[in-house]
C-alpha positions as CSV (number, residue, x, y, z in Angstrom):
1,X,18.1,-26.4,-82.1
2,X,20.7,-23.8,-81.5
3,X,23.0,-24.2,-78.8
4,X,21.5,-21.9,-76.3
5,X,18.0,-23.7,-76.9
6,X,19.7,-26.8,-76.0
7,X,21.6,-26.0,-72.8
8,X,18.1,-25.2,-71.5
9,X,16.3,-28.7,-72.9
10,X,18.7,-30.9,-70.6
11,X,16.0,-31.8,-68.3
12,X,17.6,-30.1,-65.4
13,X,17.9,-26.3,-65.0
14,X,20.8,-24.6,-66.5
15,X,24.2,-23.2,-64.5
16,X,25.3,-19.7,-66.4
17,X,28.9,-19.4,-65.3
18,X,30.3,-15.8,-65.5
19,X,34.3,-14.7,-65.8
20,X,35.9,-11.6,-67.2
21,X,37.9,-12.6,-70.2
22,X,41.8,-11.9,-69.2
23,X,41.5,-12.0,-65.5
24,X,44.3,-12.4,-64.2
25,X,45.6,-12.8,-67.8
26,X,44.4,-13.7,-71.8
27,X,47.3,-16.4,-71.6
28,X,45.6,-18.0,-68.0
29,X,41.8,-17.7,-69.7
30,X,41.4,-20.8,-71.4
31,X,42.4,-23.1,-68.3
32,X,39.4,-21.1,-66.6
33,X,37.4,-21.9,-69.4
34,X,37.5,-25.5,-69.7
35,X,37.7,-26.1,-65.7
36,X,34.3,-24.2,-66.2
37,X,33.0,-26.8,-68.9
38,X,34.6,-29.7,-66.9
39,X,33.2,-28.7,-63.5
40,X,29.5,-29.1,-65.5
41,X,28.8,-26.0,-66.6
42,X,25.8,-25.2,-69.2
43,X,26.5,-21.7,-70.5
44,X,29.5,-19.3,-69.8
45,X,29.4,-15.7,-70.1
46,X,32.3,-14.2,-71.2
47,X,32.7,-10.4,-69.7
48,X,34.1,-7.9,-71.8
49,X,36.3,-5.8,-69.7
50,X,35.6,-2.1,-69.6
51,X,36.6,0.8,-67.8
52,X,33.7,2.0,-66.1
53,X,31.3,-1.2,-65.7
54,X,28.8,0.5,-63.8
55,X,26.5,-3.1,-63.6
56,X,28.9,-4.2,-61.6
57,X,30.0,-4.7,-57.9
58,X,33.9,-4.7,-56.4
59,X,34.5,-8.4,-57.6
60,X,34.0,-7.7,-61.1
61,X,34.9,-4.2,-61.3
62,X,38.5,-5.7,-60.0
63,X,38.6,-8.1,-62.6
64,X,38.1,-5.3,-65.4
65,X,41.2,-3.5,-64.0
66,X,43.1,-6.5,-63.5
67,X,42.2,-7.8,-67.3
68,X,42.6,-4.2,-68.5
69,X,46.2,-4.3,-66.8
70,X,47.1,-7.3,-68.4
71,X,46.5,-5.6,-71.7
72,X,43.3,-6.9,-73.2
73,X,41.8,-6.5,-76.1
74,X,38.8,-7.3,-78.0
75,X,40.9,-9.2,-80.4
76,X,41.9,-11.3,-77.8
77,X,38.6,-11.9,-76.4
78,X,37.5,-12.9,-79.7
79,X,40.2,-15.2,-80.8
80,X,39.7,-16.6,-77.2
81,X,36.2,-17.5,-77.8
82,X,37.3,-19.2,-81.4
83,X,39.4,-21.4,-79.5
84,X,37.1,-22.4,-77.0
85,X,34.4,-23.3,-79.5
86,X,37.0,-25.5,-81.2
87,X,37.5,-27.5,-77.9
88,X,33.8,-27.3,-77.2
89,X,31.4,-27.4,-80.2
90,X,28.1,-27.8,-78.0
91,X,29.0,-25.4,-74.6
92,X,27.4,-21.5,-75.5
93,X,29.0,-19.1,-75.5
94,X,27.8,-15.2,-74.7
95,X,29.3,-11.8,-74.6
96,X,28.3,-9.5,-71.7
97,X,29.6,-6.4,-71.5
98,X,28.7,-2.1,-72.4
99,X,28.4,-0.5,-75.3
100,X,31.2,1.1,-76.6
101,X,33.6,-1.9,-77.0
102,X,30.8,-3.4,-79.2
103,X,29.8,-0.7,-80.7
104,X,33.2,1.3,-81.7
105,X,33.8,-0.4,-84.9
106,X,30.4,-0.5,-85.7
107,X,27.1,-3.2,-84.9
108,X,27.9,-4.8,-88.2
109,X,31.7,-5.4,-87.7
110,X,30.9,-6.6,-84.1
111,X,27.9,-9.2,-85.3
112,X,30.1,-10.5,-87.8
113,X,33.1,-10.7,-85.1
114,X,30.8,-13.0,-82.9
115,X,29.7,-15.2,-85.7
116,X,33.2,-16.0,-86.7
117,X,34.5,-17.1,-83.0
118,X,31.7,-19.0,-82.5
119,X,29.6,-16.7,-79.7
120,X,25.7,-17.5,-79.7
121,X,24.2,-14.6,-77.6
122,X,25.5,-11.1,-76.0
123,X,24.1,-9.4,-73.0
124,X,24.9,-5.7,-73.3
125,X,24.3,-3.6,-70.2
126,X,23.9,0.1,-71.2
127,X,22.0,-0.8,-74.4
128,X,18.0,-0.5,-73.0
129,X,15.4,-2.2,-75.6
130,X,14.6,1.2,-76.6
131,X,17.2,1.2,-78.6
132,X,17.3,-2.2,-80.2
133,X,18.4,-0.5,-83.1
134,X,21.8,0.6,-81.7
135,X,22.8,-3.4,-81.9
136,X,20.1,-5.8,-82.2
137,X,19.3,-5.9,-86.5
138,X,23.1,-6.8,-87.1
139,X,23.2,-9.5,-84.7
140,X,20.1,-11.5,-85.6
141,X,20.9,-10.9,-89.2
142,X,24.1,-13.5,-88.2
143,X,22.4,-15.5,-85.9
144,X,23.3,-14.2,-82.5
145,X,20.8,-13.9,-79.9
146,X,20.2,-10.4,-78.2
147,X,19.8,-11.7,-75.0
148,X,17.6,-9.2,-72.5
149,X,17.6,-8.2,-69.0
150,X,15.0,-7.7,-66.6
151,X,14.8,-6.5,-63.1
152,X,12.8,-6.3,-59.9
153,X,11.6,-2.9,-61.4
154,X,10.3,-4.1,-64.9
155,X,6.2,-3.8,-64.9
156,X,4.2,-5.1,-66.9
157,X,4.1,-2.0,-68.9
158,X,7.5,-2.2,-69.9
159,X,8.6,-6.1,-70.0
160,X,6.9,-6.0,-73.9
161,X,9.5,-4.0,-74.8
162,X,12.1,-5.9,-73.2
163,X,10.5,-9.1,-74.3
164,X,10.4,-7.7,-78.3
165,X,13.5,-8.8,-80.1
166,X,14.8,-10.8,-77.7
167,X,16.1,-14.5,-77.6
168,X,18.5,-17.2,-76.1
169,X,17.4,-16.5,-72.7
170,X,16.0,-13.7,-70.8
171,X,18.4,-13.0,-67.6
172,X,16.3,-11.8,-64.5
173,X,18.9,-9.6,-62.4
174,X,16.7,-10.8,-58.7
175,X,18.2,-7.7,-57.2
176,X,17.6,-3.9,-57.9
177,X,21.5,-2.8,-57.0
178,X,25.5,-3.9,-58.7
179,X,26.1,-7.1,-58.7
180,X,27.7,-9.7,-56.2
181,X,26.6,-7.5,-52.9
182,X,23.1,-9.0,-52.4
183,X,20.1,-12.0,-52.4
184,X,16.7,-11.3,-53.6
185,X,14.1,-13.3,-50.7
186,X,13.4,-16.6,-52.3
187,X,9.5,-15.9,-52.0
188,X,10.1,-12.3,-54.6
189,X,12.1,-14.3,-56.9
190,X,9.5,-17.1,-57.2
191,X,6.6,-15.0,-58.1
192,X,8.8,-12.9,-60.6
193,X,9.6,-15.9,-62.4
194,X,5.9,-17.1,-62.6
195,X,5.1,-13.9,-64.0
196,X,8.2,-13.6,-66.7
197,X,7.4,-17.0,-67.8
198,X,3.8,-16.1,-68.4
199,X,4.6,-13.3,-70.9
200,X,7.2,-15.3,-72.7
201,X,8.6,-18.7,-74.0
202,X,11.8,-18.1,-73.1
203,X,13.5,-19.6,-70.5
204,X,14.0,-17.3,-67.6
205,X,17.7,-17.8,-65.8
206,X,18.1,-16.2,-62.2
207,X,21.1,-14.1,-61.2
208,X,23.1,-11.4,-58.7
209,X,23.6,-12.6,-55.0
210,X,24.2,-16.2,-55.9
211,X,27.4,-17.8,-54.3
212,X,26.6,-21.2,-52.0
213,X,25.0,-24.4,-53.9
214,X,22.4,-24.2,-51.2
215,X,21.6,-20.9,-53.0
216,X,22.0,-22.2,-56.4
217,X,19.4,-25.0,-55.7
218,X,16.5,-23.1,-53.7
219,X,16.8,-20.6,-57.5
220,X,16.9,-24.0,-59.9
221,X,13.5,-25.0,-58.1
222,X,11.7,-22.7,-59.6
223,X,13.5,-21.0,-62.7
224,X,14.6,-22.6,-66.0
225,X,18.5,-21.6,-64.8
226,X,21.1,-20.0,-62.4
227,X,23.5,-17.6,-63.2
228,X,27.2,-17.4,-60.6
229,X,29.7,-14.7,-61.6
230,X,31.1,-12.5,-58.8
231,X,32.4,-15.8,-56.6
232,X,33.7,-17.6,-59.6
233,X,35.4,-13.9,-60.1
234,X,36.6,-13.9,-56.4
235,X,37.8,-17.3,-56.8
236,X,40.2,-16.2,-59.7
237,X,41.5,-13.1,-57.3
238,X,42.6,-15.1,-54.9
239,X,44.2,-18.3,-57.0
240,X,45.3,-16.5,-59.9
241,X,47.3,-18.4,-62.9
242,X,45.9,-21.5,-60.4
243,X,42.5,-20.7,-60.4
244,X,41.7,-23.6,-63.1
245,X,41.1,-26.6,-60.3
246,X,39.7,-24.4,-57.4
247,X,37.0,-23.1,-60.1
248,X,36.3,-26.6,-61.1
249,X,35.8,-28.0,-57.7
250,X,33.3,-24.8,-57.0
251,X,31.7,-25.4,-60.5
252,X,30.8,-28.9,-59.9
253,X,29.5,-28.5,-56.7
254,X,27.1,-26.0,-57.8
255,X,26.2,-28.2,-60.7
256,X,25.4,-31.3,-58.6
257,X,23.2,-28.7,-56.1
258,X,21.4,-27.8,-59.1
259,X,20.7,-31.4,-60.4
260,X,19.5,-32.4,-57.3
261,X,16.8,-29.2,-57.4
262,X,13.2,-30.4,-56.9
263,X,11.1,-30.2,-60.0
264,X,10.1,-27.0,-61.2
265,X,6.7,-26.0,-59.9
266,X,4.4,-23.0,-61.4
267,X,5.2,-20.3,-58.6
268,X,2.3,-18.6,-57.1
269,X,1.5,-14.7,-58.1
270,X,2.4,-12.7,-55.2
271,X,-0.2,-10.7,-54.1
């Protein structure tokens, strides 16, 4: 079972934590990290930082610049990773980010860069599943899931070709917009779920708009997990190099919310 596969087999649903790597700084990252792990997260996202991350809304747009300030590279998101999967064998690990960071040395160079640190899936915005091609071969060829994004505008014509290739988890983005600004209605995101789970045996993780636990648990009772970035992001902003025990505290309360969740039950189809 690959890590991925077992963060979702925990018998609860899974919480998909989200930072961008070097916000405020590479040196103040793995602190973040670990209060992540410790505070009960399942899977972090690591964000690439980019200059134009068009996906995103003012939270994480400010940590690209602030990251991007403090000099990032890939290099360093890479040899961050590495660490972290020395301190944490079982926690996943998954790039998110845009194209041309990934891409600008080449799918193959990139695929074997995530295999060697450790990563188990990447999430890349601006790449649709049209063009699997572009990415998709060189990382399954090393073991690294393509993970796959689907929206509030994805039909049933179209969520094949999202579907094909894909693995780890599909992430369902509850919200047609950036992210951090907004909340789906409960009743919309219960009937999308039901119908993504119907057309695949992925599990389906929820995200965009989530920030309370109150939040975190109403989405764990009906998908297979719950993705927080943009307040774990505004968190940093406002602690900085001190972020590490105010994330933790935030972490753990969503993670109890979420364990608390009543049982999964097959949503009904909207009509």
């Amino acid at each position: 079972m690959t890590r991925l596969a077992a963060a979702f087999a925990k018998g609860h649903p899974a919480l998909v934590t989200f930072i961008t790597v070097g916000d405020p700084t590479p040196a103040v990252t793995p602190a973040i990290l670990d209060a992540l792990v410790a505070g009960g997260a399942d899977v972090i996202e690591l964000g690439m930082p980019f200059t134009d991350p068009m996906a995103d809304g003012p939270a994480i747009q400010a940590a690209n610049l602030r990251s991007l300030g403090a000099g990032t590279t890939t290099a360093d998101i890479l040899a961050i990773a590495k660490s972290f999967r020395a301190r944490h064998p079982q926690v996943p690990l998954v790039l998110m980010g845009y194209a041309n960071p990934m891409l600008r040395r080449g799918p193959e160079w990139f695929a074997d860069a995530c295999a060697d640190a450790g990563i188990d899936g990447v999430i890349c915005v601006d790449i649709p599943p049209e063009e699997d091609d572009a990415l998709g071969p060189a990382l399954r060829q090393k073991g690294v899931d393509p993970i796959r994004l689907a929206t509030p505008t994805t039909d049933a014509a179209r969520l094949p070709a999202v579907l094909e290739g894909a693995g780890g988890f599909l992430y369902y983005v509850s919200v047609a917009g950036i992210t951090g600004l907004q909340q789906a209605a409960q009743a919309s995101i219960a009937g999308a779920v039901g119908r993504l789970k119907a057309a695949t045996d992925l599990p389906v993780a929820v995200g965009f708009g989530i920030r309370t636990p109150e939040q975190a648990r109403e989405i764990a009772g009906v998908a297979d997990g719950v993705v927080v970035g943009s307040a774990i992001v505004d968190l940093i902003a406002a602690h900085g190099a001190d972020a590490s025990e105010p994330v933790r505290a935030y972490i753990a309360s969503l993670a109890a919310a979420i364990r608390a969740a009543d049982p999964k039950s097959e949503p009904e189809e909207s009509a």
